[in-house]
C-alpha positions in Angstrom: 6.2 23.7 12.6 3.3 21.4 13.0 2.2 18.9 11.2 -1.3 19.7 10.0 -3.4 20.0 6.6 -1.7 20.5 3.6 1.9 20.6 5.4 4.7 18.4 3.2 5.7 15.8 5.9 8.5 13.3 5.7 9.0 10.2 8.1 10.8 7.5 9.4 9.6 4.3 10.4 9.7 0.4 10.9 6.3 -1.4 10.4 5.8 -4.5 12.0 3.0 -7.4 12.2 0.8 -7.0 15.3 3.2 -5.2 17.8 6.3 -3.9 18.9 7.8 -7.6 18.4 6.3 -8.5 15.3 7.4 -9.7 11.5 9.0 -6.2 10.1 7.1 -5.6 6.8 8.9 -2.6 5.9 11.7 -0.1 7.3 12.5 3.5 6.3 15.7 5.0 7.2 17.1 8.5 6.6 18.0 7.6 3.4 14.4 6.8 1.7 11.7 8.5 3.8 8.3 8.1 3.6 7.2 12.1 2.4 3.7 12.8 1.5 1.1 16.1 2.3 -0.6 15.6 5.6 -4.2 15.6 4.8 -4.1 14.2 0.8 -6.4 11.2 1.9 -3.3 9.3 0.3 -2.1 7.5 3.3 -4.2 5.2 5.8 -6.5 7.7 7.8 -5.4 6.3 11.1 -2.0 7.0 10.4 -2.2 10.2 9.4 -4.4 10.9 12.6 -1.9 9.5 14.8 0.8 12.0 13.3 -1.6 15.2 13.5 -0.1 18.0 15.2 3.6 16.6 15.3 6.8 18.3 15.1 10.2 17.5 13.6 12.2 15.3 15.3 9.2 13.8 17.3 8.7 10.2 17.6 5.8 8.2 17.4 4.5 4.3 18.0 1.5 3.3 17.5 -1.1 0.3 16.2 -3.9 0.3 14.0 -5.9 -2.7 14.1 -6.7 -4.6 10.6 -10.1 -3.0 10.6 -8.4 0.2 10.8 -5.7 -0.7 8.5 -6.8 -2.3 5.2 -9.7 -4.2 6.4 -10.6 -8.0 7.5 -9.8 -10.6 4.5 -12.7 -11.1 2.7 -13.5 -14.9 1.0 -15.7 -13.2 -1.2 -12.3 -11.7 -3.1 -11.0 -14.9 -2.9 -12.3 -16.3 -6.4 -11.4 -19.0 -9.4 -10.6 -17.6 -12.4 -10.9 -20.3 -15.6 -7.2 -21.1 -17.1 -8.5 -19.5 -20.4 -7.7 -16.3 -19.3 -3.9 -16.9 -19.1 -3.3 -18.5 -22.2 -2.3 -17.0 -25.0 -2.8 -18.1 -29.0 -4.5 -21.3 -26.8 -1.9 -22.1 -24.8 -1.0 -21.4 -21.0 1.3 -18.7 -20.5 3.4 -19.9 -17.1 5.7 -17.2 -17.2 2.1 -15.2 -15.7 0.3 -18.6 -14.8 1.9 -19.4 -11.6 1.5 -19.9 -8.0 2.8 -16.8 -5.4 2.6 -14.5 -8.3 0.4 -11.3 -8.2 -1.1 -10.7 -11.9 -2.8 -7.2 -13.1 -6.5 -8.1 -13.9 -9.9 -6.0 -14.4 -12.9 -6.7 -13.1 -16.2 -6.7 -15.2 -17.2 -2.9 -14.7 -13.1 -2.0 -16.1 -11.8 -1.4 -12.7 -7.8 -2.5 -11.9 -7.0 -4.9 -9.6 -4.2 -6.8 -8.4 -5.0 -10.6 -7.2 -2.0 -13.1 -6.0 -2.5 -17.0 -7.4 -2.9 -19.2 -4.4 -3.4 -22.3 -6.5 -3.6 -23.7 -9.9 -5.9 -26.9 -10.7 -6.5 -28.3 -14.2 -9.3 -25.6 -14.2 -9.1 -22.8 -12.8 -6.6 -20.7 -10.4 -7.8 -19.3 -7.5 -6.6 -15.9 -7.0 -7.0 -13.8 -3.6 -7.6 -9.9 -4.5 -7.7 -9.1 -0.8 -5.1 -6.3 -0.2 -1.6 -8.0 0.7 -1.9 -6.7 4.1 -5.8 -7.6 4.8 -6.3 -9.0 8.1 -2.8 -8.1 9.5 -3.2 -5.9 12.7 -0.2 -2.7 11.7 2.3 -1.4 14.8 4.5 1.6 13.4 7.2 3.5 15.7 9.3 6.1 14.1 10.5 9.8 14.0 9.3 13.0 12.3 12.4 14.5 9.9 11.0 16.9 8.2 7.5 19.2 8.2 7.3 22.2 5.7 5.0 24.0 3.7 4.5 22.8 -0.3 6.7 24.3 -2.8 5.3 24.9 -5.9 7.3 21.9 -7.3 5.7 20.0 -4.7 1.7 21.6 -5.7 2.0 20.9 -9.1 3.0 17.2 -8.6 1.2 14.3 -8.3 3.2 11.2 -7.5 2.8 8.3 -5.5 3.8 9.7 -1.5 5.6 6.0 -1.5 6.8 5.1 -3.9 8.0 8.1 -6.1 6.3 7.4 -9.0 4.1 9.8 -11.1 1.1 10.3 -13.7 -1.3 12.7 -13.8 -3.9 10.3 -11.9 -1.2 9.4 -9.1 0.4 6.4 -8.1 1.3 4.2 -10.9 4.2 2.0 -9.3 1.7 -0.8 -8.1 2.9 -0.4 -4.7 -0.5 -0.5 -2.6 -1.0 3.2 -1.8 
């Protein structure tokens, strides 16, 4: 069976920075495979185009550059945010208020987003809400384990093709898709 619209698809594969050689960002194996339906608009266009018309057991390689990925890093999303907001009853709260750590926030129209704290001065933190992978060119090689048509479990469901988890507006888990 090919992979095409609608089709439940599950996948192997090693992600790596830039190329064949790169950083490995993350690995799937047999035992946790990435399985999502082909044509969702869940999963990065370009790699869903570069599995279209598949079959089990095929393998693929491929890069997408960062444009094609999740974009260029942007300065503009790279912004100070006043050490008010992380205090609590006036005072800071470091267990959130520290540097490397990736904090929930909303910007002023309600909207979730997730920025990581770069740096802390004695008045602001500047926090980067560029996608973690922004600017980082993608190479994935893998294999094709399954491709089947949607049970009914599967049509009534709507969890995260990633990472597994589920509410009734999709991916909860925070992990990016």
């Amino acid at each position: 069976m090919k992979i095409e619209k609608d089709k439940v698809v599950s996948v192997i594969y090693e992600l790596r920075e830039n190329n064949h050689e790169g950083r490995i960002i993350e690995a799937l194996d047999d035992d946790r495979p990435l399985t999502f339906t082909f044509g969702s608009g869940r999963l990065l266009a370009g790699f869903e185009s570069n599995l279209n018309s598949l079959v089990k057991g095929d393998t693929f390689s491929f890069a997408l550059s960062s444009e094609m990925a999740y974009g260029d890093k942007r300065e503009d999303m790279i912004v100070n945010v006043p050490l008010s907001v992380f205090e609590t009853d006036g005072k800071m709260d470091e267990e959130i208020c520290f540097v490397g750590n990736e904090v929930p926030m909303m910007d002023q129209q309600g909207n979730s987003l997730k920025g990581i704290i770069n740096e802390i001065t004695s008045e602001h933190a500047m926090m980067d809400f560029n996608h973690p992978m922004a600017g980082v060119n993608l190479f994935f090689s893998g294999r094709i384990t399954e491709v089947r048509e949607p049970t009914e479990e599967d049509l009534n469901q709507s969890s995260c093709s990633s990472c597994g988890t589920h509410s009734d507006s999709g991916c909860s888990g925070g992990c990016g898709h």
